[in-house]
PDB file of N, H, CA, C and O in Angstrom:
ATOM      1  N   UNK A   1       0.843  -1.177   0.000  1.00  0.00           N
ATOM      2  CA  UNK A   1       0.000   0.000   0.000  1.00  0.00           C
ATOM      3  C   UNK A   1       0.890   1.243   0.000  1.00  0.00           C
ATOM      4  O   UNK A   1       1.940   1.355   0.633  1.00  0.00           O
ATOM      5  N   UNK A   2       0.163   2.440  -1.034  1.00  0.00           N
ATOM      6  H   UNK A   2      -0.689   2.348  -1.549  1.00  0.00           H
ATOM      7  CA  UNK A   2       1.292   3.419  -0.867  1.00  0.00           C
ATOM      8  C   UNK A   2       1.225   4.753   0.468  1.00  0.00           C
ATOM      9  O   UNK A   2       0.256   5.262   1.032  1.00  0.00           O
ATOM     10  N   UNK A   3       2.279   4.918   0.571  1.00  0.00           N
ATOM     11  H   UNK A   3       3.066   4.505   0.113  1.00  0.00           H
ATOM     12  CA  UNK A   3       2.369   5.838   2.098  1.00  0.00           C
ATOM     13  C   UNK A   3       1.285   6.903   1.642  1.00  0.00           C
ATOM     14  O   UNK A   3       1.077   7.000   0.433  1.00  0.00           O
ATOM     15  N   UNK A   4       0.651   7.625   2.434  1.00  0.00           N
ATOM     16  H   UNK A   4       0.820   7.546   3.417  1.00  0.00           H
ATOM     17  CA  UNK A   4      -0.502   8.899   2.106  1.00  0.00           C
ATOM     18  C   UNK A   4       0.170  10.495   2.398  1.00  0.00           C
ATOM     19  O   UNK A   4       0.104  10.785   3.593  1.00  0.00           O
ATOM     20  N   UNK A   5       0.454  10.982   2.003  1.00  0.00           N
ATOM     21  H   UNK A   5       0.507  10.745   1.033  1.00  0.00           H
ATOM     22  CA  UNK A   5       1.446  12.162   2.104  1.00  0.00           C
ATOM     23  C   UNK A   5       0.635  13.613   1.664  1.00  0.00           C
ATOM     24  O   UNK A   5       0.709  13.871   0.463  1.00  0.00           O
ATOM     25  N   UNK A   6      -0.047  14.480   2.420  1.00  0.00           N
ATOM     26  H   UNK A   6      -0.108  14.270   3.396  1.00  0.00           H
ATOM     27  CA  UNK A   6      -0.039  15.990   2.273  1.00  0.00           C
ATOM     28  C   UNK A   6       1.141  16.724   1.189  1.00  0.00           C
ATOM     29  O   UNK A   6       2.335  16.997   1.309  1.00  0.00           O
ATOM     30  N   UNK A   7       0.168  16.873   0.125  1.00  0.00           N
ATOM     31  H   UNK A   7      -0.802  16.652   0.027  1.00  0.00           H
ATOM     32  CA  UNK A   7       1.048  17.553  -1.226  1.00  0.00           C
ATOM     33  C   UNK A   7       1.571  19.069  -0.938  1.00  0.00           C
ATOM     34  O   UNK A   7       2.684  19.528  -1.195  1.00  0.00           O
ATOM     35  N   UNK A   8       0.382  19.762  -0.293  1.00  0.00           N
ATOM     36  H   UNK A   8      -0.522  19.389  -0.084  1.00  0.00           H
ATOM     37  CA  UNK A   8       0.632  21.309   0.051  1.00  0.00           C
ATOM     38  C   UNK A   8       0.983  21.492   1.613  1.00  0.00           C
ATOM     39  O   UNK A   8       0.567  20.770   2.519  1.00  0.00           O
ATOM     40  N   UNK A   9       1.726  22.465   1.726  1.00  0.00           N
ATOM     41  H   UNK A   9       2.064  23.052   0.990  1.00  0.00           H
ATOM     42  CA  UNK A   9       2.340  22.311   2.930  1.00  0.00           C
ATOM     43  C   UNK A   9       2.157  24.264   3.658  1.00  0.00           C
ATOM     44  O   UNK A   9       3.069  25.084   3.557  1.00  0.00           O
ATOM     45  N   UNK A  10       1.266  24.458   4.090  1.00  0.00           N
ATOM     46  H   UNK A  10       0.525  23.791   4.172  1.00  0.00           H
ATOM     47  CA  UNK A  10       1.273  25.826   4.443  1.00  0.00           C
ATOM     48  C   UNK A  10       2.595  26.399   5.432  1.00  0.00           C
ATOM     49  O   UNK A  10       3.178  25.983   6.434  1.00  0.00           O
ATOM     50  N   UNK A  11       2.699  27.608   4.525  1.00  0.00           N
ATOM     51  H   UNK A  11       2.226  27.946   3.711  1.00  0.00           H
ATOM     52  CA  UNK A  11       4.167  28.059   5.399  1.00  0.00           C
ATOM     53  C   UNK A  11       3.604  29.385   5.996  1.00  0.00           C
ATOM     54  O   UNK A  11       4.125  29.695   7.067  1.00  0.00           O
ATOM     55  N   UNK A  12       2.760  30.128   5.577  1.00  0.00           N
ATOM     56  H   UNK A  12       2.336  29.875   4.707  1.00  0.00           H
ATOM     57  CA  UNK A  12       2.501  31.438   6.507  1.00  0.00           C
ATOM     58  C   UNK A  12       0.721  31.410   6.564  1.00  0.00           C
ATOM     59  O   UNK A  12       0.010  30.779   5.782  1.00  0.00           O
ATOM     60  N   UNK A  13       0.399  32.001   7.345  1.00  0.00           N
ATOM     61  H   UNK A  13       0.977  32.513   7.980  1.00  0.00           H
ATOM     62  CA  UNK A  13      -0.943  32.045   7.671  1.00  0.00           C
ATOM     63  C   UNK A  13      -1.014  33.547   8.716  1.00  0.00           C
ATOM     64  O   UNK A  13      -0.404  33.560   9.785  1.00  0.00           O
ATOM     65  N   UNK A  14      -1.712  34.584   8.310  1.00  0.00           N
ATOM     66  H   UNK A  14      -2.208  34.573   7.442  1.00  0.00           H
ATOM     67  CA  UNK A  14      -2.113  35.815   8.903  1.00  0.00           C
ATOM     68  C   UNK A  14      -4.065  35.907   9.098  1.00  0.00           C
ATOM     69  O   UNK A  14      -4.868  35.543   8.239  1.00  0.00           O
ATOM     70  N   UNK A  15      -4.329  36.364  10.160  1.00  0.00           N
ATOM     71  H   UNK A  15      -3.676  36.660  10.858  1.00  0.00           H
ATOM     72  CA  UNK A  15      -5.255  36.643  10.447  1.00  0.00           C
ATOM     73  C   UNK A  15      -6.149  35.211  10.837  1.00  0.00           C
ATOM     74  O   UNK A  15      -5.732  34.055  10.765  1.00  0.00           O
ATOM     75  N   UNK A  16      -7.665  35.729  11.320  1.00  0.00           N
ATOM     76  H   UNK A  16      -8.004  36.668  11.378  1.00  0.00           H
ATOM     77  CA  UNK A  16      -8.693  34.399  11.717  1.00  0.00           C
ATOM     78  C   UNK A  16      -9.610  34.774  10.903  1.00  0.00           C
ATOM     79  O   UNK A  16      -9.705  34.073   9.895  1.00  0.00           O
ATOM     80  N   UNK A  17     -10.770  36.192  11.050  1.00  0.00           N
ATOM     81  H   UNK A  17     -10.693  36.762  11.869  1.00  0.00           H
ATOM     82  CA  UNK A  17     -12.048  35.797  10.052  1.00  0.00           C
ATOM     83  C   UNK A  17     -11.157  36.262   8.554  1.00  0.00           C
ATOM     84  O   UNK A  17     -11.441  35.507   7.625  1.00  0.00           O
ATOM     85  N   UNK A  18     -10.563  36.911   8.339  1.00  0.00           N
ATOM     86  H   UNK A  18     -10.332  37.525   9.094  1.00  0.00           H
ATOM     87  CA  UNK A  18     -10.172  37.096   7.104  1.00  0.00           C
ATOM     88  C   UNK A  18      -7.900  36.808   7.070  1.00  0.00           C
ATOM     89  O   UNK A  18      -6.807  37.278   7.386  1.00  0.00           O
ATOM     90  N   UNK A  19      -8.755  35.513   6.314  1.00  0.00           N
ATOM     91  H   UNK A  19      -9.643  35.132   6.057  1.00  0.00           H
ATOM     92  CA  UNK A  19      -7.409  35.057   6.367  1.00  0.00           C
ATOM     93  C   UNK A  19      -6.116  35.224   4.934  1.00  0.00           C
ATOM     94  O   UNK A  19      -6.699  35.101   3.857  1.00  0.00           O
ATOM     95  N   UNK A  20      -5.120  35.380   4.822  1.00  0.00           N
ATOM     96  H   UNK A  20      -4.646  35.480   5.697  1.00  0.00           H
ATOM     97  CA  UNK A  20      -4.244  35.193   4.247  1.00  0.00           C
ATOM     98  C   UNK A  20      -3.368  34.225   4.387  1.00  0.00           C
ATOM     99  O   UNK A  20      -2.752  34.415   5.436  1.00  0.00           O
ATOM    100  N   UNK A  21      -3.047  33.374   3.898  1.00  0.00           N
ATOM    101  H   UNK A  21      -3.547  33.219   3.046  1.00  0.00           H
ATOM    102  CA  UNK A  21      -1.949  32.100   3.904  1.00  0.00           C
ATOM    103  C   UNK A  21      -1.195  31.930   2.265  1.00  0.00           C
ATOM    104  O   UNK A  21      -1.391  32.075   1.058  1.00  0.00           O
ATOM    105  N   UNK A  22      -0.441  31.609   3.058  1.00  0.00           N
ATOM    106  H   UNK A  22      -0.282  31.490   4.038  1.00  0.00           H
ATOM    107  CA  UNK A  22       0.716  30.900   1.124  1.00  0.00           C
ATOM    108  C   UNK A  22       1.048  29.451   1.616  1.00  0.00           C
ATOM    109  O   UNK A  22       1.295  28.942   2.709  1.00  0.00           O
ATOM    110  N   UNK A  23       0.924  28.930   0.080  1.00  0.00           N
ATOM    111  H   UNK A  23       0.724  29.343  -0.808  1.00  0.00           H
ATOM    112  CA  UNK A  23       1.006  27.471   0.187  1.00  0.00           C
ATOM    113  C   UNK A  23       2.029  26.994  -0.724  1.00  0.00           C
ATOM    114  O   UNK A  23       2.293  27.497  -1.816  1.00  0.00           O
ATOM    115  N   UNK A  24       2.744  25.701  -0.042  1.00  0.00           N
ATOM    116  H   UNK A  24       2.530  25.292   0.845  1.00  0.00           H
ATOM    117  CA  UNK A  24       3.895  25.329  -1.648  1.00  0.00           C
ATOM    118  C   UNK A  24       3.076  23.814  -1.899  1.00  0.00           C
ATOM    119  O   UNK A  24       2.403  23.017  -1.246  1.00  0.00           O
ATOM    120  N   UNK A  25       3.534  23.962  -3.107  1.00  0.00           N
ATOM    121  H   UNK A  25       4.081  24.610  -3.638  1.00  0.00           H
ATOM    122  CA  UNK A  25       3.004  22.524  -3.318  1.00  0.00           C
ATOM    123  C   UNK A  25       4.359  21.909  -3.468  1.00  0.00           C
ATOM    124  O   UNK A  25       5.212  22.457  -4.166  1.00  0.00           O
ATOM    125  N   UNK A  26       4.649  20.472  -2.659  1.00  0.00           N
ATOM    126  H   UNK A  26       3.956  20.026  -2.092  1.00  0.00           H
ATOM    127  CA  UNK A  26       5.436  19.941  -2.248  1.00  0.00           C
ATOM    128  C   UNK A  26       6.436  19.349  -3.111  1.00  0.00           C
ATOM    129  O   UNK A  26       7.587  19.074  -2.773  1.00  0.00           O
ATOM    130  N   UNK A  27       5.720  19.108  -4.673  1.00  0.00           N
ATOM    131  H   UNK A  27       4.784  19.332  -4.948  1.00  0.00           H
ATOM    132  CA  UNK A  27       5.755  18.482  -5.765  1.00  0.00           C
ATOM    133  C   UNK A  27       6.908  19.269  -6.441  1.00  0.00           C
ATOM    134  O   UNK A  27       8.115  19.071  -6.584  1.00  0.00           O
ATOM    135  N   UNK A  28       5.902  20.397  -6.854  1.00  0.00           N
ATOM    136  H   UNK A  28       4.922  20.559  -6.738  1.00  0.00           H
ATOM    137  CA  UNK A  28       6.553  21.180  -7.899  1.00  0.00           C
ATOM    138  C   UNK A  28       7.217  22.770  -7.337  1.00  0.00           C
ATOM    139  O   UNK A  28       7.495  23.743  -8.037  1.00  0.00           O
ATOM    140  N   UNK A  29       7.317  22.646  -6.141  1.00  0.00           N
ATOM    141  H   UNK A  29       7.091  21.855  -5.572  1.00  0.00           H
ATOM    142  CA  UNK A  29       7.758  24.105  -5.560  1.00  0.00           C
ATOM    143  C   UNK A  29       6.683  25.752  -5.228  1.00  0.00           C
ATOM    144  O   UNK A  29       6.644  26.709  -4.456  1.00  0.00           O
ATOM    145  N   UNK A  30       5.868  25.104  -6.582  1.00  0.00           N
ATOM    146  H   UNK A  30       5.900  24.326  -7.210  1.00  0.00           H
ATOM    147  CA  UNK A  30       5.310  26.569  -6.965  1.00  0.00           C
ATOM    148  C   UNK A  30       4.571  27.080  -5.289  1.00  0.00           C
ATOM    149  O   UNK A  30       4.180  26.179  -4.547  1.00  0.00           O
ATOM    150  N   UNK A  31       4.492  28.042  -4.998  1.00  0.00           N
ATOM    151  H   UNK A  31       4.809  28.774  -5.601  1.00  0.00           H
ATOM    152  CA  UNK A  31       3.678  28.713  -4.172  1.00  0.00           C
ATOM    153  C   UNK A  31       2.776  29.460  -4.615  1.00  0.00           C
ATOM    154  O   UNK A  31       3.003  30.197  -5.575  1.00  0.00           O
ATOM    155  N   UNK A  32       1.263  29.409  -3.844  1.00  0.00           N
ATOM    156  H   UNK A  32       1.079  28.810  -3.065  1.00  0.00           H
ATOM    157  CA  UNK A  32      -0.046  29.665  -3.768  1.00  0.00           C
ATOM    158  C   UNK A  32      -0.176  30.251  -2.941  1.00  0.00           C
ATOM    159  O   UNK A  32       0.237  29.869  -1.846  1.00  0.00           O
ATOM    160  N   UNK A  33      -0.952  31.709  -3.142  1.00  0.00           N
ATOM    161  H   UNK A  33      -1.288  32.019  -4.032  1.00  0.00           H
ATOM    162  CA  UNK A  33      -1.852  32.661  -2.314  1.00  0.00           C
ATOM    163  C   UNK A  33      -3.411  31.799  -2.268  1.00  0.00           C
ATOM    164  O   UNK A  33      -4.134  31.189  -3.056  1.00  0.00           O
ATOM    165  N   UNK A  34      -3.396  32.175  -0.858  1.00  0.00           N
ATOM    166  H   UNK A  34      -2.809  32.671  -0.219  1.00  0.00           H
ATOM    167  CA  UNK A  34      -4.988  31.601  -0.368  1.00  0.00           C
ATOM    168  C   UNK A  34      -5.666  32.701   0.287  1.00  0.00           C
ATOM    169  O   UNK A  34      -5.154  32.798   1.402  1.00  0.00           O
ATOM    170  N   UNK A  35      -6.486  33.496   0.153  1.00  0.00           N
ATOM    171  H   UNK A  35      -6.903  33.417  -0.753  1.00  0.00           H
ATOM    172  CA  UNK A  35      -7.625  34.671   0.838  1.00  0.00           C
ATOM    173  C   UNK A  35      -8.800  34.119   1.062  1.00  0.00           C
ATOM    174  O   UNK A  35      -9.386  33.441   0.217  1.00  0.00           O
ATOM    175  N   UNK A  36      -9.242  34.365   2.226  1.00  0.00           N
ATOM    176  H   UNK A  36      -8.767  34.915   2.912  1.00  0.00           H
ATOM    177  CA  UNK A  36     -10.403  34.133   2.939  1.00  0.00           C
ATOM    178  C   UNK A  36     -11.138  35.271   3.374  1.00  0.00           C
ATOM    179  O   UNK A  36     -10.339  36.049   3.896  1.00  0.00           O
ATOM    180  N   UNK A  37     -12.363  35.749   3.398  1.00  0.00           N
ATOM    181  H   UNK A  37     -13.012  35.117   2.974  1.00  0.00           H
ATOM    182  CA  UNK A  37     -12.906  36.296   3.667  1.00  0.00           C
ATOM    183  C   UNK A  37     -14.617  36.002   4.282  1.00  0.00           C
ATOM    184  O   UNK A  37     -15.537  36.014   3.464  1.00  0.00           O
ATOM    185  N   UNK A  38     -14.849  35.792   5.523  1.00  0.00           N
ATOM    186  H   UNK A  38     -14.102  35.783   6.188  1.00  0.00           H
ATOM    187  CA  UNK A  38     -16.471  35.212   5.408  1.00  0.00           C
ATOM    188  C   UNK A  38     -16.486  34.036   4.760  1.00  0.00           C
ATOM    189  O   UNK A  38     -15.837  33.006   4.939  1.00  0.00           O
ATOM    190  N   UNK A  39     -17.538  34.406   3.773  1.00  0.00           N
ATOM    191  H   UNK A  39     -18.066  35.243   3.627  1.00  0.00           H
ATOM    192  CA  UNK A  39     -18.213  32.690   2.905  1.00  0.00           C
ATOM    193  C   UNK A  39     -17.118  32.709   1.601  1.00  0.00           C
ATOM    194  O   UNK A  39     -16.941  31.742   0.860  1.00  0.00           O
ATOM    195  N   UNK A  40     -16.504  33.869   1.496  1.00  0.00           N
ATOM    196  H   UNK A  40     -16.648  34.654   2.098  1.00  0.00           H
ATOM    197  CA  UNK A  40     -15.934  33.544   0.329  1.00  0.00           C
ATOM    198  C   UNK A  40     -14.440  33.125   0.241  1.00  0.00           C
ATOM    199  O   UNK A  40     -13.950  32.803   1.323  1.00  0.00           O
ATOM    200  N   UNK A  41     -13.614  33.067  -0.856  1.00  0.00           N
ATOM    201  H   UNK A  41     -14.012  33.329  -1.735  1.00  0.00           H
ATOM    202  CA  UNK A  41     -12.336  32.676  -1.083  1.00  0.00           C
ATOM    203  C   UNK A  41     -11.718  32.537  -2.106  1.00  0.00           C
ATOM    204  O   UNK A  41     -12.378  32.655  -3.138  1.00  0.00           O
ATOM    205  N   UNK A  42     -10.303  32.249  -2.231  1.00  0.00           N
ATOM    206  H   UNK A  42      -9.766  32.153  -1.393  1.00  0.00           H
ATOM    207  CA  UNK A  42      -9.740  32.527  -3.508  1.00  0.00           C
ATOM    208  C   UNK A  42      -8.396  31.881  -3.678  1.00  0.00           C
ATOM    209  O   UNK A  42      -7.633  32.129  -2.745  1.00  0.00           O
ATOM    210  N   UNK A  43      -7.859  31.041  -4.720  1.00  0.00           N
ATOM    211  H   UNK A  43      -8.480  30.840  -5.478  1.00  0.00           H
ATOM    212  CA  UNK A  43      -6.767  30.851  -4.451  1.00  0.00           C
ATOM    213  C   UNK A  43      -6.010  30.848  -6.127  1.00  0.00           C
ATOM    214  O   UNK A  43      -6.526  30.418  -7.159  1.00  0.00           O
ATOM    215  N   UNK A  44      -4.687  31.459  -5.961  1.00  0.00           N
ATOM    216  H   UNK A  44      -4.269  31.808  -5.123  1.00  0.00           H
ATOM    217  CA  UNK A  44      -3.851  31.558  -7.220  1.00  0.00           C
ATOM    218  C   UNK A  44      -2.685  31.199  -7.059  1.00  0.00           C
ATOM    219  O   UNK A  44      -2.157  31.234  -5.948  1.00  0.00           O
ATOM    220  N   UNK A  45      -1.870  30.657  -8.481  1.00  0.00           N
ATOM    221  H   UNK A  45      -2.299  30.628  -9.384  1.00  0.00           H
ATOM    222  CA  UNK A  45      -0.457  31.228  -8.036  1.00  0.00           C
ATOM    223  C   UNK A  45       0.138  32.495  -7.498  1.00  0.00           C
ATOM    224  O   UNK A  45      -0.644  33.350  -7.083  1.00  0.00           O
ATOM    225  N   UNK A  46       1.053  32.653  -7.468  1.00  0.00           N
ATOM    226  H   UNK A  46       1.688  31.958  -7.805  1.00  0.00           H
ATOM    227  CA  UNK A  46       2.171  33.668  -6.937  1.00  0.00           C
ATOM    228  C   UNK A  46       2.744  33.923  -7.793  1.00  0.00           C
ATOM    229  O   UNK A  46       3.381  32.882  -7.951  1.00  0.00           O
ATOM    230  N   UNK A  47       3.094  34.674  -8.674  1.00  0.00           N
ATOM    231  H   UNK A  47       2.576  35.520  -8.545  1.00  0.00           H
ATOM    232  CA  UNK A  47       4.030  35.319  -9.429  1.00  0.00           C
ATOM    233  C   UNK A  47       4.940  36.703  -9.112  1.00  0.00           C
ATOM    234  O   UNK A  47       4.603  37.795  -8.655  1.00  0.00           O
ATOM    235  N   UNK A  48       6.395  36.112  -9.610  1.00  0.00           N
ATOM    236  H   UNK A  48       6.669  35.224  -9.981  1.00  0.00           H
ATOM    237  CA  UNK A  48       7.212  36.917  -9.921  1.00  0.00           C
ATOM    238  C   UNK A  48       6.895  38.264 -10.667  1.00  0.00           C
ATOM    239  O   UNK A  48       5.723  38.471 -10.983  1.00  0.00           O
ATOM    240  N   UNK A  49       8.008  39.334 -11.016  1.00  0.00           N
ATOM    241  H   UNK A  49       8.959  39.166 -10.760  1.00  0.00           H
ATOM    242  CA  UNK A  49       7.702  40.361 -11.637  1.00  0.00           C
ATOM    243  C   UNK A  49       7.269  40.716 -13.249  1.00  0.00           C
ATOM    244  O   UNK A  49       6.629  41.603 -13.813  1.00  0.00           O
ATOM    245  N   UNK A  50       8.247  39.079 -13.779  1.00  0.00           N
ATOM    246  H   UNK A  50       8.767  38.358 -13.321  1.00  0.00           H
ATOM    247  CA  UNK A  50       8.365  38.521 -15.279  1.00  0.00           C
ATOM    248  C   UNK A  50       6.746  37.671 -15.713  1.00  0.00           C
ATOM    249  O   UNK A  50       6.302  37.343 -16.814  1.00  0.00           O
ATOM    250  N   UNK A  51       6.188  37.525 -14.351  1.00  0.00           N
ATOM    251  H   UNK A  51       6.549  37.792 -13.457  1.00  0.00           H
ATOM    252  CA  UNK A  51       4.734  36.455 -14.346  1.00  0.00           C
ATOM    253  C   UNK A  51       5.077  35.049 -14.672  1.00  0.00           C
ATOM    254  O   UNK A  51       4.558  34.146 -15.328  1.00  0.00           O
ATOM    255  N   UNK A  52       6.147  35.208 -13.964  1.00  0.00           N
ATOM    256  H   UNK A  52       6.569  35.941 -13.430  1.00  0.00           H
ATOM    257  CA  UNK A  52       6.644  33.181 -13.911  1.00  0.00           C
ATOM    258  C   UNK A  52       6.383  32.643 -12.416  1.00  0.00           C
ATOM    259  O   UNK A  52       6.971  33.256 -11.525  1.00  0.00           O
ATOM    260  N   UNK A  53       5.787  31.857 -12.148  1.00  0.00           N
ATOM    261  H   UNK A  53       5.309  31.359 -12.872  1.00  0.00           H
ATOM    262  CA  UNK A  53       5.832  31.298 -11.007  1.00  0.00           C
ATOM    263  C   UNK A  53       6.778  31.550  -9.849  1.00  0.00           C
ATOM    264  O   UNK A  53       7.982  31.634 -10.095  1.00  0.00           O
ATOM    265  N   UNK A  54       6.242  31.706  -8.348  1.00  0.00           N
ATOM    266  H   UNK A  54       5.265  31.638  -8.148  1.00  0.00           H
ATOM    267  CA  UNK A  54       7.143  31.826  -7.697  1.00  0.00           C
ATOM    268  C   UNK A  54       7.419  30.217  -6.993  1.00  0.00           C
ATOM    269  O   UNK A  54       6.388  29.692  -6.573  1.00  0.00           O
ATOM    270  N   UNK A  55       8.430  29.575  -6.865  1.00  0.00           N
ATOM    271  H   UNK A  55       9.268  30.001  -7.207  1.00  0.00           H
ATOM    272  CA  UNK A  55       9.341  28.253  -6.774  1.00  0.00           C
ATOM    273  C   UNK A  55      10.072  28.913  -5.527  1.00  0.00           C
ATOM    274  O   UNK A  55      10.591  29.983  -5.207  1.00  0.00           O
ATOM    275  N   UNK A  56       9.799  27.595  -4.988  1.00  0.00           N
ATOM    276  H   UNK A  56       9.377  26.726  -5.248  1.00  0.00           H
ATOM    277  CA  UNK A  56      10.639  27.557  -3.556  1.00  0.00           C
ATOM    278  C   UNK A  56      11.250  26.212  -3.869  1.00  0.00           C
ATOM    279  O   UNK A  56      10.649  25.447  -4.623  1.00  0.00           O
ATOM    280  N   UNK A  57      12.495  25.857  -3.294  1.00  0.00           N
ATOM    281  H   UNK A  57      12.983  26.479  -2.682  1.00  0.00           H
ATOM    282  CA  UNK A  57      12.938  24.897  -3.057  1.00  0.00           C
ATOM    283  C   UNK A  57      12.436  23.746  -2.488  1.00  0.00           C
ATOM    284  O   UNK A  57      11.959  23.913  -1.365  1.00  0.00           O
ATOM    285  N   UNK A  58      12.399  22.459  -3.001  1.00  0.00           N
ATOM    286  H   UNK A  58      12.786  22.324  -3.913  1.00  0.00           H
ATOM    287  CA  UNK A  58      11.470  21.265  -2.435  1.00  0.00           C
ATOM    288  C   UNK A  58      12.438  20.432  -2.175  1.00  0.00           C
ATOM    289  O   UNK A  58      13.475  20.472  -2.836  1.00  0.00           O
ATOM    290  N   UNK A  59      12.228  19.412  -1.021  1.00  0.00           N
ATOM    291  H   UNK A  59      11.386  19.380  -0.484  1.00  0.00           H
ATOM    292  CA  UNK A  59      12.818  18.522  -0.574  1.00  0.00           C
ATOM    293  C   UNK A  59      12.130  17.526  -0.789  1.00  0.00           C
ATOM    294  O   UNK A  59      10.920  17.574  -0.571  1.00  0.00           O
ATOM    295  N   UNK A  60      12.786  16.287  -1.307  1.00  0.00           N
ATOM    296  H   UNK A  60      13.769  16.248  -1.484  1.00  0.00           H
ATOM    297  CA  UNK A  60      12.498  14.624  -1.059  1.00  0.00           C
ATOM    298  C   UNK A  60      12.465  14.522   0.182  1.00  0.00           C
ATOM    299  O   UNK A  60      12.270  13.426   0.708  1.00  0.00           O
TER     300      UNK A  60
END
């Protein structure tokens, strides 16, 4: 059976009813903005100034 492993890994998280967090995905580096507000929400990449992905370093 294969091990079960959390792909996204939250590294910052600001606020409670209206939240801000960034996420990496574990895989491919890229980091994700997450906004919360109430009932609603939103989530994108992160981009650089060029509009290339922002990449963090990933570990095996």
């Amino acid at each position: 059976m294969e091990k079960t492993t959390d792909r996204f890994e939250r590294v910052y998280k600001q606020g409670t009813i209206t939240t801000t967090e960034i996420w990496v995905d574990k895989e491919t580096g890229v980091n994700y903005l997450y906004h919360r507000d109430g009932y609603s929400g939103g989530l994108a990449p992160m981009l650089d100034r060029e509009g290339k992905p922002v990449i963090s370093a990933v570990s095996y």
